[in-house]
PyMOL commands that place a pseudoatom at each C-alpha (Angstrom):
pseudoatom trace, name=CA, resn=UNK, resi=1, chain=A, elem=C, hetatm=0, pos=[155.276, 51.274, 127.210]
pseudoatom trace, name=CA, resn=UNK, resi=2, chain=A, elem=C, hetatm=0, pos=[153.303, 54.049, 126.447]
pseudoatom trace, name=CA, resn=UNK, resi=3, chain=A, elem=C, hetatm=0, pos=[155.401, 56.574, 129.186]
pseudoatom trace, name=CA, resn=UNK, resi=4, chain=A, elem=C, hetatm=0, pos=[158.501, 54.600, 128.300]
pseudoatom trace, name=CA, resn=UNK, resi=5, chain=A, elem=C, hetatm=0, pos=[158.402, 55.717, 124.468]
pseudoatom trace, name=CA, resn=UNK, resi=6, chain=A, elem=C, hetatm=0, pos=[157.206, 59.653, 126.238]
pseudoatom trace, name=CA, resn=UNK, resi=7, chain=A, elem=C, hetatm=0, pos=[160.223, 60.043, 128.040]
pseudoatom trace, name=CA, resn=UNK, resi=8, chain=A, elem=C, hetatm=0, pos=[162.530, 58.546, 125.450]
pseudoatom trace, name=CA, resn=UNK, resi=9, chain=A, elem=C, hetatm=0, pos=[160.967, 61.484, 123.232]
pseudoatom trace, name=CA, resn=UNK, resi=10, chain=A, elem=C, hetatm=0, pos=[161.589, 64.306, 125.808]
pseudoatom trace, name=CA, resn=UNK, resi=11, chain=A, elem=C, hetatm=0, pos=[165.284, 62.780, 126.106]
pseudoatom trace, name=CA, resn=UNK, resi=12, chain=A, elem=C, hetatm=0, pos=[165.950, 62.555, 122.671]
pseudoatom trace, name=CA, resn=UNK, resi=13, chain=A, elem=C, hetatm=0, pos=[164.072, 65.998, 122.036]
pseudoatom trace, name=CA, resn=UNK, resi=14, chain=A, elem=C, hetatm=0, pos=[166.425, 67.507, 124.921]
pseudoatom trace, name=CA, resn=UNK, resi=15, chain=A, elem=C, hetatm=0, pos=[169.334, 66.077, 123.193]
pseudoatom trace, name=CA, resn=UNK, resi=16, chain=A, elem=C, hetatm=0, pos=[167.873, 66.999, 119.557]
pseudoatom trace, name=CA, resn=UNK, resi=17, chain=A, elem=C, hetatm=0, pos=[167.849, 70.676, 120.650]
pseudoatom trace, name=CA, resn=UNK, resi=18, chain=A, elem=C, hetatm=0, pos=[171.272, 70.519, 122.957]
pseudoatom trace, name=CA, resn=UNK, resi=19, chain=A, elem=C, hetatm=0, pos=[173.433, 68.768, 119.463]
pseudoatom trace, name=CA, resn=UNK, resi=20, chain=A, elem=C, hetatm=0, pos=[171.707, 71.764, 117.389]
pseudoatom trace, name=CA, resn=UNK, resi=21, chain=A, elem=C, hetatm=0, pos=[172.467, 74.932, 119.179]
pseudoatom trace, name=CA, resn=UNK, resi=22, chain=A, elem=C, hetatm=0, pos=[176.048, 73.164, 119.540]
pseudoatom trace, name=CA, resn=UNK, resi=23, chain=A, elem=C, hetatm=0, pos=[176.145, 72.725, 115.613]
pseudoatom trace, name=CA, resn=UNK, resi=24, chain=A, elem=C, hetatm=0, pos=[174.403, 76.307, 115.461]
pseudoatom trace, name=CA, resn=UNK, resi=25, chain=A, elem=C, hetatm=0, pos=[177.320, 77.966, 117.464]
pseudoatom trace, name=CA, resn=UNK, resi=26, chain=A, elem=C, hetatm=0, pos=[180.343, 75.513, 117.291]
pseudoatom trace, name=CA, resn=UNK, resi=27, chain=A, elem=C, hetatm=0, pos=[180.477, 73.126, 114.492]
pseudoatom trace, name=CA, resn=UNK, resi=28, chain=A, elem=C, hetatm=0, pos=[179.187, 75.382, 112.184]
pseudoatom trace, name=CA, resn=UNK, resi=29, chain=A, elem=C, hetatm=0, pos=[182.649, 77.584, 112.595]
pseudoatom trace, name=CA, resn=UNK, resi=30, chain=A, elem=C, hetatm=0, pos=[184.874, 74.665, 112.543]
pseudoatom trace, name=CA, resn=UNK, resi=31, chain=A, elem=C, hetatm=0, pos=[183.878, 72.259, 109.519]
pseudoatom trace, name=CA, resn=UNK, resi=32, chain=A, elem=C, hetatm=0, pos=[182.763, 73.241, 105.967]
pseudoatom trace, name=CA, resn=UNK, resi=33, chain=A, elem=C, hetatm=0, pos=[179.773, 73.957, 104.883]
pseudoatom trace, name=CA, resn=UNK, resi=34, chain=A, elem=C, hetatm=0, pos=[179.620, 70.164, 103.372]
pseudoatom trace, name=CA, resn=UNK, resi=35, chain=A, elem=C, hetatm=0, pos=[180.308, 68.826, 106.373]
pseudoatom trace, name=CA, resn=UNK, resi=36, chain=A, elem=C, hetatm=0, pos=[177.879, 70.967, 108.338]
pseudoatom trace, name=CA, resn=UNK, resi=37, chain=A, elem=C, hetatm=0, pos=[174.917, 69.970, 105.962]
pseudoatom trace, name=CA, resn=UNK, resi=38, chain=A, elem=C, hetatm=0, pos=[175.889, 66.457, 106.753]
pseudoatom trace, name=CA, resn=UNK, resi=39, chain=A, elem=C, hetatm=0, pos=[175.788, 67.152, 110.427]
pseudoatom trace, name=CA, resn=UNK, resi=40, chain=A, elem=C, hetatm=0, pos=[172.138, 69.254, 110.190]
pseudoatom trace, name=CA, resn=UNK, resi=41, chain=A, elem=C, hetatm=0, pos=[170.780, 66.634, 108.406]
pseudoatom trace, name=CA, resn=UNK, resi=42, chain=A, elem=C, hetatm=0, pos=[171.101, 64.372, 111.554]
pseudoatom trace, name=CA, resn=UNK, resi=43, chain=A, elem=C, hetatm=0, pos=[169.785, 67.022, 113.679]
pseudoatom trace, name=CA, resn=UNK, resi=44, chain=A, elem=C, hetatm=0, pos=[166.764, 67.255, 111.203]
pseudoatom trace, name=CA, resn=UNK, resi=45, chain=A, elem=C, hetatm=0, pos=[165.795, 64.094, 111.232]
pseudoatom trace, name=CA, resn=UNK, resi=46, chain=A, elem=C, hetatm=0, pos=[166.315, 63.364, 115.038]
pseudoatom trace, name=CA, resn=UNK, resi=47, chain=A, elem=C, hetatm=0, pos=[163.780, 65.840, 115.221]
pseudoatom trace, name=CA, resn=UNK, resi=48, chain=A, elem=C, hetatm=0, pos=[161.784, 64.654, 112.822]
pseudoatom trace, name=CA, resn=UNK, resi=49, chain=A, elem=C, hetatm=0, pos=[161.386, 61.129, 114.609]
pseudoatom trace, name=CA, resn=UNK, resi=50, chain=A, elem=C, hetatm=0, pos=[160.993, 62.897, 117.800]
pseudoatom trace, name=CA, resn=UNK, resi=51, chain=A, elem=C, hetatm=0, pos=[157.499, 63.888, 117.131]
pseudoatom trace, name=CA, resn=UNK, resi=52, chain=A, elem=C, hetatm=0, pos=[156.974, 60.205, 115.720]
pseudoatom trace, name=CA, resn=UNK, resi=53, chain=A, elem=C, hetatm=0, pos=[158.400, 58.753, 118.784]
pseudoatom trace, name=CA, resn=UNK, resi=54, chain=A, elem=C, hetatm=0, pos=[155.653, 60.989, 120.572]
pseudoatom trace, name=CA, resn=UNK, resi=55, chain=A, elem=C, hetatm=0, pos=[152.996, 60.385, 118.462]
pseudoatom trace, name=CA, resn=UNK, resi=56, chain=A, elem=C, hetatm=0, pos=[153.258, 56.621, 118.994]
pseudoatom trace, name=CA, resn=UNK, resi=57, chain=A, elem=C, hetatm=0, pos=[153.754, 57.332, 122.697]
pseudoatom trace, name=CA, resn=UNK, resi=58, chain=A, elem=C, hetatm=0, pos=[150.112, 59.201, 122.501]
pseudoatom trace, name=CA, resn=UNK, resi=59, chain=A, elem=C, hetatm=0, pos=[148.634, 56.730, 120.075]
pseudoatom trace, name=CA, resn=UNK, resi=60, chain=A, elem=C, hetatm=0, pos=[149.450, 53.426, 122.540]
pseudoatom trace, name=CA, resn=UNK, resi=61, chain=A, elem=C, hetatm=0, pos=[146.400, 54.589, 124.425]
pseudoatom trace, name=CA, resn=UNK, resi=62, chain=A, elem=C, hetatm=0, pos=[144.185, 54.404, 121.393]
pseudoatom trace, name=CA, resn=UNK, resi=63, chain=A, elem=C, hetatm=0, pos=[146.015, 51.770, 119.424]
pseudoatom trace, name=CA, resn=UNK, resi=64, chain=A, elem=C, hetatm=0, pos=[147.581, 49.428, 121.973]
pseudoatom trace, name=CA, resn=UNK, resi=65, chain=A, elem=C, hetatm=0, pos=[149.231, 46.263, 120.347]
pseudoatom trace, name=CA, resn=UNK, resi=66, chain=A, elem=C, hetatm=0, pos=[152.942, 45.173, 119.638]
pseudoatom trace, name=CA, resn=UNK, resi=67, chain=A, elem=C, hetatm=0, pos=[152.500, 47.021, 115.882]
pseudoatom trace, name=CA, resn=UNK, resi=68, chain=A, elem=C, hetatm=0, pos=[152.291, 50.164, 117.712]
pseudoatom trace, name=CA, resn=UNK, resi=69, chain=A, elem=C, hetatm=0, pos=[155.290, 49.362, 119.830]
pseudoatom trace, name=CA, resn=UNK, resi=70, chain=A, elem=C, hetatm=0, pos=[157.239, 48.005, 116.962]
pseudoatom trace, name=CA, resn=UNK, resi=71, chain=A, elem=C, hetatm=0, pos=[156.803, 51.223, 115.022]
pseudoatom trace, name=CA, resn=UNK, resi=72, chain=A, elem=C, hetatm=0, pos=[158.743, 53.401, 118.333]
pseudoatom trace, name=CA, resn=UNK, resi=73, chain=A, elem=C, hetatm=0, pos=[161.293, 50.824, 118.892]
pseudoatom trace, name=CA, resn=UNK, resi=74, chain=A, elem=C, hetatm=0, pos=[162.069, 51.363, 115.187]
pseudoatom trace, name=CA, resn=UNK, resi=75, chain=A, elem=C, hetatm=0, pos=[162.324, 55.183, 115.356]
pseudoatom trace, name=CA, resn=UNK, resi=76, chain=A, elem=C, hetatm=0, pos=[164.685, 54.568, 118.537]
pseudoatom trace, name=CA, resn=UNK, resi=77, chain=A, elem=C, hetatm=0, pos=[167.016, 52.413, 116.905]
pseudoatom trace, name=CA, resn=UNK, resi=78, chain=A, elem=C, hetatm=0, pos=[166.649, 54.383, 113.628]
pseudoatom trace, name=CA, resn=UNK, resi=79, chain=A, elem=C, hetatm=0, pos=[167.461, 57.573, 115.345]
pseudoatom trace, name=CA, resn=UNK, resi=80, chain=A, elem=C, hetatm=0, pos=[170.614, 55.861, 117.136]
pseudoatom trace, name=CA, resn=UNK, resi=81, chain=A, elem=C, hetatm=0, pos=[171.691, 54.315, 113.612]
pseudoatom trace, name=CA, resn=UNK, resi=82, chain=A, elem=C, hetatm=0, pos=[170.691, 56.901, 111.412]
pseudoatom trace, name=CA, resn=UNK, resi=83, chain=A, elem=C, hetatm=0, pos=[171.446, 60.562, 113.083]
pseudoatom trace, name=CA, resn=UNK, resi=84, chain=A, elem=C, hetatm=0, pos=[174.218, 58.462, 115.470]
pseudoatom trace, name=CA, resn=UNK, resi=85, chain=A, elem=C, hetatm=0, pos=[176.356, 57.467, 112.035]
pseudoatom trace, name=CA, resn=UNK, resi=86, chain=A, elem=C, hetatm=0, pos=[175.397, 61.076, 110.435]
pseudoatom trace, name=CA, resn=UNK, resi=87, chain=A, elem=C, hetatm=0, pos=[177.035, 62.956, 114.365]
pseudoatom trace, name=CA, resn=UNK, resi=88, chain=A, elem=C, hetatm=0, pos=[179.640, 60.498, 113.718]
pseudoatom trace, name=CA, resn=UNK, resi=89, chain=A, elem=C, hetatm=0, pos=[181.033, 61.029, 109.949]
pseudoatom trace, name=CA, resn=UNK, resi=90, chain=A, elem=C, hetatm=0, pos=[180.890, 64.432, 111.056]
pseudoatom trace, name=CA, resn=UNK, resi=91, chain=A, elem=C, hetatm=0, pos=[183.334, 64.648, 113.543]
pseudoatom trace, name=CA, resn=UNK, resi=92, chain=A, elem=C, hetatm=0, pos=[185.636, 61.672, 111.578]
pseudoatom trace, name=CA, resn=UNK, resi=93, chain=A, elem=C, hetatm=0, pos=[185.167, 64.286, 108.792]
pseudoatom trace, name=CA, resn=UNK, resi=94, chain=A, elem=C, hetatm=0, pos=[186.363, 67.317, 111.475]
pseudoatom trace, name=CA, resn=UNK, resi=95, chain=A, elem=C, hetatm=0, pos=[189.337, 65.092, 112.409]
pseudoatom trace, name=CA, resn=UNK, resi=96, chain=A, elem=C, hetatm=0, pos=[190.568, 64.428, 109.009]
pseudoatom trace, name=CA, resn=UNK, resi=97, chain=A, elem=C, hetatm=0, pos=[190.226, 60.796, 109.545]
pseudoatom trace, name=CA, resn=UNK, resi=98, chain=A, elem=C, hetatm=0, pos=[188.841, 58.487, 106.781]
pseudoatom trace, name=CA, resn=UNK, resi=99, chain=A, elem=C, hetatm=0, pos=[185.401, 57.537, 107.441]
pseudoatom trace, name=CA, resn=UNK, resi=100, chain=A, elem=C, hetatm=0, pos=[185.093, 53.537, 106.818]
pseudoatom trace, name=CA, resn=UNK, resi=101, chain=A, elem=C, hetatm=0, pos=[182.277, 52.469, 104.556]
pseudoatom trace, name=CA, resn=UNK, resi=102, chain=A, elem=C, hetatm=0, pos=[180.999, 50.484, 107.519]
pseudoatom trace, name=CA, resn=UNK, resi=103, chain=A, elem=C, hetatm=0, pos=[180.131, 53.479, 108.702]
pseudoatom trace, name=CA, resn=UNK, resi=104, chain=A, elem=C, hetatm=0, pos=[178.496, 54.609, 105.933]
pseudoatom trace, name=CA, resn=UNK, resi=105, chain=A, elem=C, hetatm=0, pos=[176.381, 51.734, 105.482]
pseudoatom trace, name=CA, resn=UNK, resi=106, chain=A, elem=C, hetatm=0, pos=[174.694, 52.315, 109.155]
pseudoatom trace, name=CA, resn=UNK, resi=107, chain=A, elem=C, hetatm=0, pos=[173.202, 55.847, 107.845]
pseudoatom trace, name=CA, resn=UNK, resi=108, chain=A, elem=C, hetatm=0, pos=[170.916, 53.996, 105.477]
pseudoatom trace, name=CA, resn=UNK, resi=109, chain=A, elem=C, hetatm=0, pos=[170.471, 51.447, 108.076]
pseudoatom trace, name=CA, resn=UNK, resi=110, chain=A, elem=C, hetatm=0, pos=[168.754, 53.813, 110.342]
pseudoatom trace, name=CA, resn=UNK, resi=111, chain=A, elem=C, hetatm=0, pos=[166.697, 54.988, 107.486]
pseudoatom trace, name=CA, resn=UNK, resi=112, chain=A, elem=C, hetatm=0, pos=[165.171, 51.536, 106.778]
pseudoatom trace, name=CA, resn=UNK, resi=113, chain=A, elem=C, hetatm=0, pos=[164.585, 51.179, 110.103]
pseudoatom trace, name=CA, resn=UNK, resi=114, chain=A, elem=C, hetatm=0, pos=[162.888, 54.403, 110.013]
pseudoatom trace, name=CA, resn=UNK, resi=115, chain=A, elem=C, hetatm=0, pos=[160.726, 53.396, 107.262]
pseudoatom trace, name=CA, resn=UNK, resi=116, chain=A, elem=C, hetatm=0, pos=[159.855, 50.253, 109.300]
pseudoatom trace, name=CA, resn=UNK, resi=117, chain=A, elem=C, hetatm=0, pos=[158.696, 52.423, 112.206]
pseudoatom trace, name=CA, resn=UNK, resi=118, chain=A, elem=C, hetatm=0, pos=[156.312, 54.656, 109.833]
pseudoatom trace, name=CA, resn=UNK, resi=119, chain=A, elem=C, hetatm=0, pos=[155.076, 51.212, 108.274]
pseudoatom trace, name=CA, resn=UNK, resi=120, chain=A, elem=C, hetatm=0, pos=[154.270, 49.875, 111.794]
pseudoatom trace, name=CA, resn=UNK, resi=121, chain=A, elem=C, hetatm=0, pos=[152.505, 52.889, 112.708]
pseudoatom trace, name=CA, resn=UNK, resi=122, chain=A, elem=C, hetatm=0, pos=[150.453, 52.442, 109.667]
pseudoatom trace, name=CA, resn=UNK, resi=123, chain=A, elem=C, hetatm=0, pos=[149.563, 48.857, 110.183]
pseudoatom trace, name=CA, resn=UNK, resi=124, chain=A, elem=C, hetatm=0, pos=[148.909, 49.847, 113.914]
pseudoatom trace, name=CA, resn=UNK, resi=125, chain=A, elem=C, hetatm=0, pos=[146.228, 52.474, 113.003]
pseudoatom trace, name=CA, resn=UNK, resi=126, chain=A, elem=C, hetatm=0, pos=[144.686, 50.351, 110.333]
pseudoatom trace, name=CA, resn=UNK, resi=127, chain=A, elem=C, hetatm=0, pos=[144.434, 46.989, 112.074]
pseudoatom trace, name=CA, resn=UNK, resi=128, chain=A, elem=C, hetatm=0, pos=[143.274, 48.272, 115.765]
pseudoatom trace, name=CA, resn=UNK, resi=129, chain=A, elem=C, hetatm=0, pos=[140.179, 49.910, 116.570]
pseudoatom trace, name=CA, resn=UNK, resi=130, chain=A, elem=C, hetatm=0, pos=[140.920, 53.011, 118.670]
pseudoatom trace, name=CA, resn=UNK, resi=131, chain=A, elem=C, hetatm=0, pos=[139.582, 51.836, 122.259]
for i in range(1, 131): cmd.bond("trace and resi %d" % i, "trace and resi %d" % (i + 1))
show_as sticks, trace
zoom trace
């Protein structure tokens, strides 16, 4: 599991860079500004769990247990949810289409689920012994 999470964090990092030179160069000169903060703020925080997502990749060989494994399958799907609604409203919000408050309600979704990965990684550290 512990290469598994790795490479999900060099894909996601790849795409995390890819999504923000494209927002850098093309979104940026066709949305608003509003809309563009909406779309950075995905790109932030996909980065942001990135480096989680590798940490907990790293700390499997220290802290091995399903806490630790729980707390990157929660900044996967939190990622997906979170940045995933956040890419989405964006280009609704580009189209001029209405964005459904289904949508909306994934966004803070993927941040509990975020939360849930960084409280898993807690309990992971403090309830395992590094071996």
């Amino acid at each position: 599991m512990q290469r598994t999470y790795l490479i999900i964090a060099a894909i996601l990092g790849i795409l995390a860079v890819a999504l923000g030179a494209f927002g850098a160069h093309e979104v940026r000169s066709v949305v608003s500004p509003d809309i563009f903060q909406v779309y950075e703020t995905g790109i932030k925080y996909q980065f942001y769990h990135v480096f989680a997502l590798l940490a907990v990749g790293i700390l499997l060989r220290w802290y091995p247990g399903n806490m630790m494994s729980l707390a990157g399958l929660f900044f996967i799907i939190g990622i997906v949810l979170f940045c995933g609604s956040l890419y989405l409203i964006t280009g609704l919000m580009h189209a001029g289409k209405v964005v459904s408050p289904a949508i909306g309600i994934i966004t803070p979704l993927g941040g509990l689920f975020f939360i849930a990965g960084w409280v898993w990684m807690l309990l992971g550290l403090l309830t395992k012994r590094a071996g």
